[in-house]
C-alpha positions in Angstrom: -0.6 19.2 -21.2 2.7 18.4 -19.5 4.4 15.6 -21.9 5.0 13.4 -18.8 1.6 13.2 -16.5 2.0 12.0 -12.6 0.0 8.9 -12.9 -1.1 7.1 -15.9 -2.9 3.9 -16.5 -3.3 1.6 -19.3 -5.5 -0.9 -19.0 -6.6 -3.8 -22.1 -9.2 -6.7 -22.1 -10.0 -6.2 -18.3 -13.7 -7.1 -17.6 -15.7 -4.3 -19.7 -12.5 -2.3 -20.9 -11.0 -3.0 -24.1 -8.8 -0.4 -23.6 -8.0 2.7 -21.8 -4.9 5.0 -21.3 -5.8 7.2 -18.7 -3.9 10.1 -16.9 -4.4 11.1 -14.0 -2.6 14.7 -13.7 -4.9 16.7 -11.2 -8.8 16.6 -11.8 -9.7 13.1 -14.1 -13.4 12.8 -14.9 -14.4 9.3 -16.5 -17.7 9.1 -18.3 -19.7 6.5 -19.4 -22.8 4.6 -19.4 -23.5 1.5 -16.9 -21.2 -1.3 -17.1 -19.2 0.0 -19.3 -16.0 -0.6 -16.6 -15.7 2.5 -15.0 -15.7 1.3 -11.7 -13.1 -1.2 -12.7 -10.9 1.5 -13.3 -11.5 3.0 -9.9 -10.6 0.1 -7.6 -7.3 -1.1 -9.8 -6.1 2.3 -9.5 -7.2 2.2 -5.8 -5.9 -1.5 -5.1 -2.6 -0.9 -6.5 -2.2 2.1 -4.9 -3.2 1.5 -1.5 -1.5 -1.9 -1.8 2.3 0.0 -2.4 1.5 2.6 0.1 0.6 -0.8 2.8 3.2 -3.5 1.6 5.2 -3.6 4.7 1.9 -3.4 6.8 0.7 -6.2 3.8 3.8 -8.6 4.1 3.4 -8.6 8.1 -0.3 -9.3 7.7 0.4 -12.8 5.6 3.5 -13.5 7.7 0.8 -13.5 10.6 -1.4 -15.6 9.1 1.7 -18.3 8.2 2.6 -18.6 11.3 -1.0 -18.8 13.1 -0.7 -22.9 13.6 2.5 -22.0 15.1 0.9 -19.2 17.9 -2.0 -21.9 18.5 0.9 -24.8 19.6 2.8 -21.9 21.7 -1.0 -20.6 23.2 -1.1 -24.3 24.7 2.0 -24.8 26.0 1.6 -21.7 27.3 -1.3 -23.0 29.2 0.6 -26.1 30.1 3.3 -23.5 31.4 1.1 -21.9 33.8 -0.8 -25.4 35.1 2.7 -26.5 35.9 3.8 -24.0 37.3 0.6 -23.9 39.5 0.9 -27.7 40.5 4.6 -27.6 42.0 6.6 -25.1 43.7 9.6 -26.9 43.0 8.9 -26.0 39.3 8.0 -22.3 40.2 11.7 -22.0 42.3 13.7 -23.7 39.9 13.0 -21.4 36.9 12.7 -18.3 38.6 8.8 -17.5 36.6 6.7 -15.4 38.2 2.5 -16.1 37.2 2.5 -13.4 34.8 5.3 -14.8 32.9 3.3 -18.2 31.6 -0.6 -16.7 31.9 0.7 -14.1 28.6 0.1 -16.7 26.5 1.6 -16.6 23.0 -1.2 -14.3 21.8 1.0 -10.9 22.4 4.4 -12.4 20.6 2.1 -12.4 17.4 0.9 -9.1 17.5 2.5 -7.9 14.4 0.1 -4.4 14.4 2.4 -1.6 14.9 5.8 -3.3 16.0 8.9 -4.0 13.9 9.6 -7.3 12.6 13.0 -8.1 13.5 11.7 -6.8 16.9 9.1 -9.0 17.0 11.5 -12.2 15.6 13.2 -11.4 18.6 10.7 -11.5 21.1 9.5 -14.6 19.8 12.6 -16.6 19.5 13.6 -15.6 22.9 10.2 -16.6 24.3 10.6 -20.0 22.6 14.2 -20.2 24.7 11.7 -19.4 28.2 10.0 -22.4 27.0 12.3 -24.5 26.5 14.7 -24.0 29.4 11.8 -24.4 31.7 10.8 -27.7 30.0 14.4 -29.2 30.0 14.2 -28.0 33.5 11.2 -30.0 34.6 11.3 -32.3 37.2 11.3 -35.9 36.6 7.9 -36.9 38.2 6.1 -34.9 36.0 7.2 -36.9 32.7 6.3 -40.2 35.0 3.4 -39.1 36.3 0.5 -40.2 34.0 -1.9 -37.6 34.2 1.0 -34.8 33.1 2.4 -37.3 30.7 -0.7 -37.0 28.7 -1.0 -33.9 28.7 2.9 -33.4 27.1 2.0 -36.1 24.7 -0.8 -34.2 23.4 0.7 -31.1 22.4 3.7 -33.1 21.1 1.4 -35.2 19.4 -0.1 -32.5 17.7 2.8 -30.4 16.5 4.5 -33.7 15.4 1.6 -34.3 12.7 0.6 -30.6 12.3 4.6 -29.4 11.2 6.5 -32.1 10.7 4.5 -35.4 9.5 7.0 -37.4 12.2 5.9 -40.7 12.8 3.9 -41.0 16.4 5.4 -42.5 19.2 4.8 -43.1 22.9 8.1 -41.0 23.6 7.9 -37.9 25.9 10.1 -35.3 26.1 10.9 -34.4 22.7 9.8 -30.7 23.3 12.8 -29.3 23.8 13.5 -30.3 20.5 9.8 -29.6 19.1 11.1 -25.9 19.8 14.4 -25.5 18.5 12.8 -27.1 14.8 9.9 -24.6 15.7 12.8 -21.9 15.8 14.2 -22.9 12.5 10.7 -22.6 11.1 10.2 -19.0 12.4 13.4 -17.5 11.6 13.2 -18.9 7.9 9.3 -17.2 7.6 10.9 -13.7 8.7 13.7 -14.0 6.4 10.9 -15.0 3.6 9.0 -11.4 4.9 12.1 -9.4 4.9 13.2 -10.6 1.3 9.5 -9.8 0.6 10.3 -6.3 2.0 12.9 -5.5 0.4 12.0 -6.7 -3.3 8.6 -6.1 -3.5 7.5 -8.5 -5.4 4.5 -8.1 -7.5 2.7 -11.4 -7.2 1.8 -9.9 -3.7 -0.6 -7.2 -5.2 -1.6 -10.0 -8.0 -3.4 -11.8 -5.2 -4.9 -9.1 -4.2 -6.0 -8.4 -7.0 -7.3 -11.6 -8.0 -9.0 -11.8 -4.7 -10.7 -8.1 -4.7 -12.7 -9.2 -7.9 -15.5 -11.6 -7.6 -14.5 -13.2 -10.5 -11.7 -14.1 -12.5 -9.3 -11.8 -13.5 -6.1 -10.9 -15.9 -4.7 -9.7 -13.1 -1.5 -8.4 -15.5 -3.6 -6.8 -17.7 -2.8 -3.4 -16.4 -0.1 -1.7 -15.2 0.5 2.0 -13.6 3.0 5.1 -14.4 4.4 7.6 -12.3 6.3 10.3 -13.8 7.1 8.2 -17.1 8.5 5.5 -14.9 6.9 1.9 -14.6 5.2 1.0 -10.7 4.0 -2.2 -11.5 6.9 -3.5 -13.3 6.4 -7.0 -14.9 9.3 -7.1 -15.9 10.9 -6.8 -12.9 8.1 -8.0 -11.2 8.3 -5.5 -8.5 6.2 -3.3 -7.2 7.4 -0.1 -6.4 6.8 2.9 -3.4 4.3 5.9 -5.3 6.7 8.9 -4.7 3.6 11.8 -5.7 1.1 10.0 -3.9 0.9 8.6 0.0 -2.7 8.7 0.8 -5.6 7.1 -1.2 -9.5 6.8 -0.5 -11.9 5.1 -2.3 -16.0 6.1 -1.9 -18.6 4.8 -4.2 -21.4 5.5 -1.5 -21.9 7.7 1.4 -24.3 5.4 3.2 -21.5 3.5 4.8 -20.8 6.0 7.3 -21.9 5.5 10.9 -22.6 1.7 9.8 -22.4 -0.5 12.9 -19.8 -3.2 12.3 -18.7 -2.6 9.0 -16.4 -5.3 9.3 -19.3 -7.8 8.6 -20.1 -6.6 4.9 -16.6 -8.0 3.7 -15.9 -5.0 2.1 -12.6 -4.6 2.2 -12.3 -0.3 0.6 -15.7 0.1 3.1 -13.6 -0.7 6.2 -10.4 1.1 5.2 -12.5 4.3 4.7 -14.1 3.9 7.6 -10.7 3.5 9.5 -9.7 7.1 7.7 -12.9 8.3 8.9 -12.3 7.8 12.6 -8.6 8.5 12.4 -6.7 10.9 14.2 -5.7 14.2 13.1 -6.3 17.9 12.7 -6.0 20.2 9.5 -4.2 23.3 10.1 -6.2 25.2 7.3 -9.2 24.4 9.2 -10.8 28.1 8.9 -10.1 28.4 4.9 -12.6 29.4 1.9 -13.3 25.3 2.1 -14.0 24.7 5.3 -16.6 27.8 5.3 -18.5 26.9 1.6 -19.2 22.9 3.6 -19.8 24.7 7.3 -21.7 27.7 6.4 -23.5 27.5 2.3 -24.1 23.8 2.0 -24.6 21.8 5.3 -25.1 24.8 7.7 -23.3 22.3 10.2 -20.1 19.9 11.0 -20.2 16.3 10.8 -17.3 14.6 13.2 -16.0 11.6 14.5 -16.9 11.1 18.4 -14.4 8.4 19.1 -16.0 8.3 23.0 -19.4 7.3 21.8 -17.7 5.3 18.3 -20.9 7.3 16.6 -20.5 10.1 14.0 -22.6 13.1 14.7 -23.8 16.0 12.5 -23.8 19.4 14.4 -26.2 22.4 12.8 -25.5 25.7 13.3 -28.2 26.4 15.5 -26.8 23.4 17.8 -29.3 21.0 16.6 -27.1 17.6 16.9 -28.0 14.2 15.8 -26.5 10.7 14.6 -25.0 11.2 11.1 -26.1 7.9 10.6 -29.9 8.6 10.5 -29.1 11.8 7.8 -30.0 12.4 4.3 -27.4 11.0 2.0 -26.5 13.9 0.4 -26.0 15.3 3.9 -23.9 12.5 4.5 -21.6 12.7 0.9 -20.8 16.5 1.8 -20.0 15.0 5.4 -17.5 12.5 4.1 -15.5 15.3 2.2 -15.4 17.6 5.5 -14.7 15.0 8.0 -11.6 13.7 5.7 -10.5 17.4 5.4 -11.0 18.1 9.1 -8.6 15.5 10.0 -5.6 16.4 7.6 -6.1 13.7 5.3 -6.7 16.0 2.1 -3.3 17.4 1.2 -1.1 16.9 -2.1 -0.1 13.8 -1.7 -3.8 12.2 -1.6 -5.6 10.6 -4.4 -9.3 11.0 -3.9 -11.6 8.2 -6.1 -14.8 9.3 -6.2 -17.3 6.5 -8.3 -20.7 8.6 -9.0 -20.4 11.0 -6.1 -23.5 12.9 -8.0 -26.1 9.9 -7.1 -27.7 10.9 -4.2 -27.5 14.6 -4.6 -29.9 17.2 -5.9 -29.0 19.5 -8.9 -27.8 22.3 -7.3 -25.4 20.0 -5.0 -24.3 18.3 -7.5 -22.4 21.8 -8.6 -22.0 22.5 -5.4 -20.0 19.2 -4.8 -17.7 19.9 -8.2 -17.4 23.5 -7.4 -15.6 21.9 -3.8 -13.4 19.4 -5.7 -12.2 22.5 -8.3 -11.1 23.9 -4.9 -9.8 21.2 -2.6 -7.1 20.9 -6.2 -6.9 24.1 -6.7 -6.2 25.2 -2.8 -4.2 22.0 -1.6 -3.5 20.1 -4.9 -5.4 16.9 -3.8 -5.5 14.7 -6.7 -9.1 13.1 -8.5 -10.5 10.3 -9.8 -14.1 10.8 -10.9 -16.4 8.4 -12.4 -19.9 10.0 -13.6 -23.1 9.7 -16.0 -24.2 12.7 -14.7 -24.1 15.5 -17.5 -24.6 18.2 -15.2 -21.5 16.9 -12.8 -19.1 17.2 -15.8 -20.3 20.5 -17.2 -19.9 22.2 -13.4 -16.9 20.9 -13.5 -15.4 21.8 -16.9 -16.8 25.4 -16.5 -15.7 26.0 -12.7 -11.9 24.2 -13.3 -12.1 26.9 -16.6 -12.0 29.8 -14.2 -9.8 28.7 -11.2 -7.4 26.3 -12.5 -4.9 25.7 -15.3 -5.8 23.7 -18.4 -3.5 20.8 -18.2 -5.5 19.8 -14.5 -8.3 18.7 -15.5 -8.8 15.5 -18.0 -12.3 14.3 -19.8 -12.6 10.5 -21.1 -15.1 8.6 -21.8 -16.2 5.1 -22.5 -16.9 4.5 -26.3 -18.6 1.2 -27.3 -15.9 -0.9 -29.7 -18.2 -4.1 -29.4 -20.8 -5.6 -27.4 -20.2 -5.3 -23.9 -16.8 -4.2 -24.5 -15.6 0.0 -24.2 -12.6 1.7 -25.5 -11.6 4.7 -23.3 -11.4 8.0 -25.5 -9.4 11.1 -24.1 -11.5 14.2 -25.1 -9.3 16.8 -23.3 -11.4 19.1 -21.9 -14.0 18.7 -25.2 -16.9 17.7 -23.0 -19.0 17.7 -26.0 -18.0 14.2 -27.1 -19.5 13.1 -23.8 -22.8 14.7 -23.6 -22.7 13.0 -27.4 -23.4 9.4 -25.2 -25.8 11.2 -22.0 -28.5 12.1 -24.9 -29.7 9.2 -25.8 -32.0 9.6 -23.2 -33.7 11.9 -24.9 -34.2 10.1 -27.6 -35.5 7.3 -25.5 -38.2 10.3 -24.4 -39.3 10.8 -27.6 -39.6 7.1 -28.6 -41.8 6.6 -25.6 -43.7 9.8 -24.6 -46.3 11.7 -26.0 -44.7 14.4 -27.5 -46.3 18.2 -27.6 -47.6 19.2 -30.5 
């Protein structure tokens, strides 16, 4: 084994886990019985991960979300933009506005999806100069008037109490100066995202964290290696970009695919894997030894995305086609491994965590399904995370990974009872024996209660 691994993490007094070491240098295989943490392992490795890989995308997200009050002020006076501008040509002359300009509404100015955030400071501040200009440019009978003087003191009211706590007053036409303080506001939030940026701090995937988990949580009882070198750094308290690794999926059941409005099961892994599902993409070693073992030996079909219909469909090879959705499961596990494939997502720099991918599967597909993840490493390096109780899942692949890869690829551990309810993570190298030591108790659960033959 190579003296420094590509990912390692220790973990110590985390839910079930008393304590675990675990590399992750290829092919990793995790055994244990129920409960004893296994899947805890899987989505901290999977959180972190996918939480450095998204920070920027992250830190745009929350910088959204602060300044939401903010977008529902500038959504009104947006409105009150376009009534005005409606009720009085002399308005609609003087500034020069055409309809479009004040029926926008703030809503766009806060889409913070796939634009860059100094462009998107921009664009706001300069739409908040629009608004103001036009308002100092108002004509005097509308502050008089009584019916448009209310509706100015309402939004002024509003963002008065909301933002600032000012005492209320019968005064109107303090927005002007509502939206230079609202300017201050906005540039001092972007600066707080692009320190956020730049550092990295940690405390951003702590929340996470601490939010993924249904209960509480140490949430720095962990941290994560890459190359000998710390990525969760508490000391620091930084977390920093994964260098071997930009791609990460997480699937603990196939029956989420095809599942209408996914959104709804506030599951947050469910929806990103759905996402990688549907995304966009093509593998250029589409006709390889992989592609033909899922097409031709095991599913005698393809399963793909049809992004006009929002459906995945599963295609035999005698043209037979129907919803994916209303497939066997196993069907559907083998699908989730060609569809990701299909679309280039499978490659070197992808970390594949795979939580009891033998459960819905029959014998022979359970080897069938360890035989195509001794492959996908050994043809395009894709790295694994696998949690199973399955003996017959670790023995295909200890004895397959013996005759196509290299030794130091594939890691065994398993989860060793310390004290009640609690498991110590052993490494057992590629000594699977030590494992199948903990699968045969339930034998000897047979022969306590069934007849035996005499």
């Amino acid at each position: 084994m190579t003296d420094i691994p590509k990912l390692r993490i220790r973990i110590k007094d985390f839910r079930a886990i008393k304590e675990a070491d675990i590399i992750l240098n290829g092919i990793t295989v995790v055994a244990g019985i129920n409960g004893c943490g296994k899947s805890s392992i899987s989505k901290l490795l999977y959180r972190t991960v996918k939480t450095s890989i998204d920070f920027n995308k992250i830190v745009a997200k929350n910088l959204s979300i602060k300044l939401k009050d903010i977008r529902r002020y500038l959504d009104e006076l947006s409105s009150e933009m376009y009534f005005l501008y409606r009720e009085n040509i002399e308005f609609k002359e003087k500034t020069g506005k055409t309809e479009f300009d004040f029926r926008i509404g703030a809503s766009r100015l806060f889409s913070f999806s796939d634009v860059d955030l100094k462009e998107q400071e921009n664009k706001i501040l300069s739409a908040l100069d629009v608004f103001r200009i036009a308002f100092e440019e108002l004509p005097q009978e509308f502050k008089k008037n009584e019916r448009y003087k209310s509706r100015l003191y309402r939004l002024e009211r509003f963002f008065k109490e909301e933002f600032f706590g000012i005492g209320i007053d019968d005064k109107v036409g303090d927005i002007p100066v509502i939206l230079e303080k609202l300017k201050e506001n906005i540039v001092k939030e972007f600066q707080d995202a692009y320190l956020n940026i730049e550092n990295r701090p940690i405390e951003i995937l702590d929340d996470i964290i601490d939010d993924y988990f249904t209960e509480d949580v140490e949430v720095d009882n962990f941290d994560i290696e890459e190359l000998g070198a710390l990525i969760t750094d508490r000391a620091e308290k930084k977390l920093s970009n994964f260098l071997t690794i930009n791609k990460v999926a997480y699937i603990d059941t196939p029956v989420i695919i095809g599942v209408e409005n996914i959104g709804n099961t506030n599951i947050q892994h469910w929806e990103e894997l759905d996402l990688l599902l549907k995304r966009k993409g093509e593998n250029i070693n589409k006709q390889s030894k992989i592609s033909s073992i899922l097409k031709d030996e095991i599913i005698e079909g393809e399963s793909n995305y049809d992004s006009n219909n929002d459906t995945f469909v599963y295609k035999r090879k005698d043209e037979f086609s129907i919803d994916l959705l209303s497939c066997a499961t196993g069907l559907k596990s083998f699908s989730l491994l060609q569809i990701l494939y299909n679309n280039g997502f499978l490659d070197n720099k992808t970390l594949l965590i795979l939580d009891e991918p033998e459960v819905h599967l029959h014998p022979e597909w359970i080897v069938q399904y360890a035989r195509l993840v001794v492959l996908l490493h050994k043809e395009f390096k894709v790295n694994f995370l696998i949690n199973s109780h399955n003996p017959d899942m670790v023995m295909a692949i200890k004895f397959i990974a013996k005759k196509e890869l290299e030794n130091d690829s594939v890691n065994f551990y398993y989860a060793k009872e310390a004290e009640k309810y609690s498991f110590d993570y052993i490494n057992s190298h590629d000594d699977i024996e030590q494992i199948f030591g903990s699968f045969n108790s339930s034998l000897d659960r047979i022969n306590e209660y069934g007849a035996t033959e005499e």
